[in-house]
C-alpha positions in Angstrom: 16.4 8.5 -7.7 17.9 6.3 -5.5 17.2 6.1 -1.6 20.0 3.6 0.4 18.3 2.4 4.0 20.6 2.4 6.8 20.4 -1.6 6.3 22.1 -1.0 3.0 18.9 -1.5 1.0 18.8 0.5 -2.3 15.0 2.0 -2.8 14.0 3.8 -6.4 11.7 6.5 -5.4 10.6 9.2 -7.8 9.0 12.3 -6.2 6.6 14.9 -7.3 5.3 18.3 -6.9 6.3 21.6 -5.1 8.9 20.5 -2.2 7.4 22.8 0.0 3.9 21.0 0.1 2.8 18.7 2.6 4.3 15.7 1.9 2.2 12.7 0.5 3.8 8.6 0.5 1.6 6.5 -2.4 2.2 3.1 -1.7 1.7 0.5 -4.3 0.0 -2.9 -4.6 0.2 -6.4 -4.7 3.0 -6.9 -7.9 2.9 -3.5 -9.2 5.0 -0.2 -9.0 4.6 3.0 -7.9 4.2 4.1 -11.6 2.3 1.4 -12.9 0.1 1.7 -9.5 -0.8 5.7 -8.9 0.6 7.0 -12.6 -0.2 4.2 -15.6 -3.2 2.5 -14.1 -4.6 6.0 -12.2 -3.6 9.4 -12.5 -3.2 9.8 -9.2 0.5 11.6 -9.2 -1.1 13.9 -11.7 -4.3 14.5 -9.2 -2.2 15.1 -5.8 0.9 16.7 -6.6 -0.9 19.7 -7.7 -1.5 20.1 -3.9 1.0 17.8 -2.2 4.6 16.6 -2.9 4.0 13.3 -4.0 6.7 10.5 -2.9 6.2 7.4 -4.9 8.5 4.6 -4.4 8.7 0.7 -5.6 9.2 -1.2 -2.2 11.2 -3.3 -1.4 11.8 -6.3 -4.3 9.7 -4.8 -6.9 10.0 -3.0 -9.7 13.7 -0.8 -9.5 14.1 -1.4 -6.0 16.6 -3.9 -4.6 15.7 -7.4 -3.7 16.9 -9.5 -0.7 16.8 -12.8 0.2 16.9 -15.2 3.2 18.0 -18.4 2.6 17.1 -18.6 -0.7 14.1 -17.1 0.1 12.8 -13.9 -0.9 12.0 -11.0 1.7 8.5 -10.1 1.4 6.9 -8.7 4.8 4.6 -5.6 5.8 6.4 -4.5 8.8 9.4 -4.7 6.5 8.5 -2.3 4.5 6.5 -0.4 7.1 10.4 0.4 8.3 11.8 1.0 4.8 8.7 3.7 4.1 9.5 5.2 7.6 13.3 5.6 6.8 12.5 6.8 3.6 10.5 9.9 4.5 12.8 11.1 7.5 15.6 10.6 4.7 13.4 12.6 2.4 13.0 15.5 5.3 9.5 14.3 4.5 8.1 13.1 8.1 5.5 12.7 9.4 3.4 12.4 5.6 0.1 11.7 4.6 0.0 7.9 3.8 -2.0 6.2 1.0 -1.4 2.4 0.4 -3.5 0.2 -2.0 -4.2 -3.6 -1.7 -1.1 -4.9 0.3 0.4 -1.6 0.1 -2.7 -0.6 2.2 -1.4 -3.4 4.6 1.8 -1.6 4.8 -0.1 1.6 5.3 -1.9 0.3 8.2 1.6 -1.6 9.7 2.7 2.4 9.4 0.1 3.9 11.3 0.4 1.1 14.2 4.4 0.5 14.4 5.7 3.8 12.4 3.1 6.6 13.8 5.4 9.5 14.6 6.3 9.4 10.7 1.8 8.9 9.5 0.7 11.8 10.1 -2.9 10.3 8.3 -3.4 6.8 6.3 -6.0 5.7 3.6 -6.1 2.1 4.1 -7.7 1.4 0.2 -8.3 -2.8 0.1 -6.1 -3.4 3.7 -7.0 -6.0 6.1 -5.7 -6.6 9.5 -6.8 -9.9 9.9 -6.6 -13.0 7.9 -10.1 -14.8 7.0 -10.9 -18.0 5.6 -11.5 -15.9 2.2 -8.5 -15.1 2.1 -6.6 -18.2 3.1 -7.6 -20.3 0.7 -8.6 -18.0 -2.0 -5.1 -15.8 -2.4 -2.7 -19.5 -2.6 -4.9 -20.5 -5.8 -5.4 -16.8 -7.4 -1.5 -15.9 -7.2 -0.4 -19.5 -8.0 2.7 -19.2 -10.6 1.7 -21.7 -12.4 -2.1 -21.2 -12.6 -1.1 -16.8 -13.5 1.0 -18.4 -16.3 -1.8 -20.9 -17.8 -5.1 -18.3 -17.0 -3.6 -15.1 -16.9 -1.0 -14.4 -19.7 -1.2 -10.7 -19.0 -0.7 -10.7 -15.8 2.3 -12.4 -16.0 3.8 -10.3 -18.9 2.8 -7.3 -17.1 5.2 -8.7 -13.7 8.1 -9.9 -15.9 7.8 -6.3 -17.6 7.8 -4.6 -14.1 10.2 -7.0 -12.5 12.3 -9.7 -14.3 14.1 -6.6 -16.3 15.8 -5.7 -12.9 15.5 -8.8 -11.1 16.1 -11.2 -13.4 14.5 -14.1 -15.3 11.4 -16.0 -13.7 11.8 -13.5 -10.8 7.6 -12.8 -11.0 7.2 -16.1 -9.4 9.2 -15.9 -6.7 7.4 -12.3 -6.2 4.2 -14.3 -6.4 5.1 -16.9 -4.0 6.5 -14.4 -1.3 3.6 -12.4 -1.5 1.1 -15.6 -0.9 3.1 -16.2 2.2 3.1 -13.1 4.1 -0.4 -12.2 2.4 -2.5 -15.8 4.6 -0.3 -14.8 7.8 -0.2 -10.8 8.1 -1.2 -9.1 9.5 -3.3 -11.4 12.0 -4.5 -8.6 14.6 -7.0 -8.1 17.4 -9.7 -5.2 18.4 -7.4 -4.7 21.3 -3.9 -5.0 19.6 -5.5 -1.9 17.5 -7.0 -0.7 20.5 -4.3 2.3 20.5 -3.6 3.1 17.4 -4.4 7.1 17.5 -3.1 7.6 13.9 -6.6 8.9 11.7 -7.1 6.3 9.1 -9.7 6.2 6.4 -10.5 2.9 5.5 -12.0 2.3 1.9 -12.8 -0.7 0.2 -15.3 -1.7 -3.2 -18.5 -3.1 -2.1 -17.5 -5.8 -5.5 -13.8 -6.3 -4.0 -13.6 -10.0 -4.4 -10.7 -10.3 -2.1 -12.2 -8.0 0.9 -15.7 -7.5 0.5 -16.8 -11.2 1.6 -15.3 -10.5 5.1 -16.4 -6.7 5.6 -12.2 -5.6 6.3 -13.0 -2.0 5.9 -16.2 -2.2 8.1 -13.9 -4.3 10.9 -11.4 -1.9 10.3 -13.5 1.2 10.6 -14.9 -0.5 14.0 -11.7 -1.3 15.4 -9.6 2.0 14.9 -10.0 4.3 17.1 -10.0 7.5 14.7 -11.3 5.6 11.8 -13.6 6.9 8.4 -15.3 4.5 6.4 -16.2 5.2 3.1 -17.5 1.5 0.8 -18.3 2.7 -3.1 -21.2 1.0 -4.5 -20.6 -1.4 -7.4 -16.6 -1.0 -7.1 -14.2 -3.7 -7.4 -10.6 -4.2 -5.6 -9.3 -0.7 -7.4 -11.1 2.0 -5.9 -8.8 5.2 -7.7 -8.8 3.1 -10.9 -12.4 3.0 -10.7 -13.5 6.3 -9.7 -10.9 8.6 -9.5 -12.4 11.7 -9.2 -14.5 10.4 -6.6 -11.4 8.9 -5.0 -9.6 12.4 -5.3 -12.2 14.5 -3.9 -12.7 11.8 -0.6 -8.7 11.5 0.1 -8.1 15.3 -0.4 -11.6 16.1 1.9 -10.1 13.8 4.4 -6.5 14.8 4.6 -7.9 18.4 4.6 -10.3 17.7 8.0 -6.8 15.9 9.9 -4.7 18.9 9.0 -7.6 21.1 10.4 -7.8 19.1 13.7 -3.4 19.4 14.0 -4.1 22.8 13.2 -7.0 23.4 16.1 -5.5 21.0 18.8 -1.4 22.9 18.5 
């Protein structure tokens, strides 16, 4: 289906599960689609809309949803879609929502909980940072290179042109790549104290293998930082935590949503 932002932006969003469940937003990762992210790669739309109503949409410039551009630039930032994902669940009648994001989708998870929170009613924060290291500086410009995904990593690239170029156009994966280097070494770029009130309960997981977040312990600052913050690091995972483990993964999201709604439940 297709979800129009009051800023005229067209969103594809597909939706799962009884209507009348609590409502869960899946956001994907870095070049991917909801589909490919949570139903292709994972079964995770099979695992949580047997308990939840499932909203799954591609964000902003990927996959089916629309694309903008400033000067000739395309529009890649967190906050960005923070607001689109925010729009789209009071559109949906589905605020506030459970909140799940993965790599930079986790990112846009944790720019939910901090600038969105009366729609994040919880947020899984699986592979998010909130600061930028040195890692990550230098190593995401090389790894996401257009030039270097189409020498090194043929797949890669035919899995974005697949996902993307079909709507957006030919060679669109590399401007996809080059806008998500850009906003990936300067966002989000936060402080202990700029999280200091963040009240929204986040669990924060990340692969003790992830090559992009393990060398500079982002869940373990995160979990530090937050001030209603889980931490939950898998042994011998990579950067894909629900791809990995799933069952695992299920069981730790589900107990964890299931102890927030408890706490609403005891606090009203």
């Amino acid at each position: 289906m297709r979800f129009e932002t009051s800023t005229g932006v067209s969103l594809h969003v597909d939706v799962f599960g009884d209507a009348t469940a609590p409502p869960l937003l899946l956001i994907h990762g870095s070049t991917l689609t909801g589909w490919r992210d949570y139903g292709q790669l994972s079964n995770m739309v099979e695992r949580f809309s047997r308990s939840y109503r499932v909203i799954l949409p591609d964000c902003r410039g990927h996959g089916r949803s629309q694309a903008t551009w400033t000067r000739g630039r395309l529009d890649y930032s967190f906050s960005q879609m923070a607001a689109d994902m925010a729009e789209l669940l009071r559109g949906l009648g589905g605020a506030p929502a459970f909140v799940a994001g993965h790599s930079n989708g986790g990112n846009v998870a944790l720019f939910m909980a901090k600038e969105q929170p009366a729609v994040t009613r919880a947020a899984v924060l699986l592979a998010a940072n909130a600061y930028i290291d040195e890692h990550v500086r230098y190593r995401v410009p090389v790894g996401m290179d257009p030039d270097r995904v189409a020498r090194q990593s043929p797949d890669w690239m035919n899995e974005m042109i697949e996902l993307h170029d079909s709507t957006h156009g030919n060679g669109y994966w590399r401007h996809l790549l080059q806008a998500t280097i850009l906003e990936t070494i300067t966002a989000p770029e936060w402080t202990r104290k700029d999280l200091k009130d963040l009240n929204v309960p986040c669990l924060c997981v990340q692969g003790e293998l992830d090559r992009t977040n393990a060398p500079g312990r982002h869940a373990q600052v995160l979990a530090e930082w937050l001030p209603r913050a889980e931490l939950w690091v898998p042994e011998g995972i990579g950067h894909s935590v629900h791809h990995e483990l799933p069952d695992a993964f299920e069981q730790r999201v589900t107990a964890f949503f299931e102890r927030v709604a408890d706490l609403s439940v005891r606090s009203s």
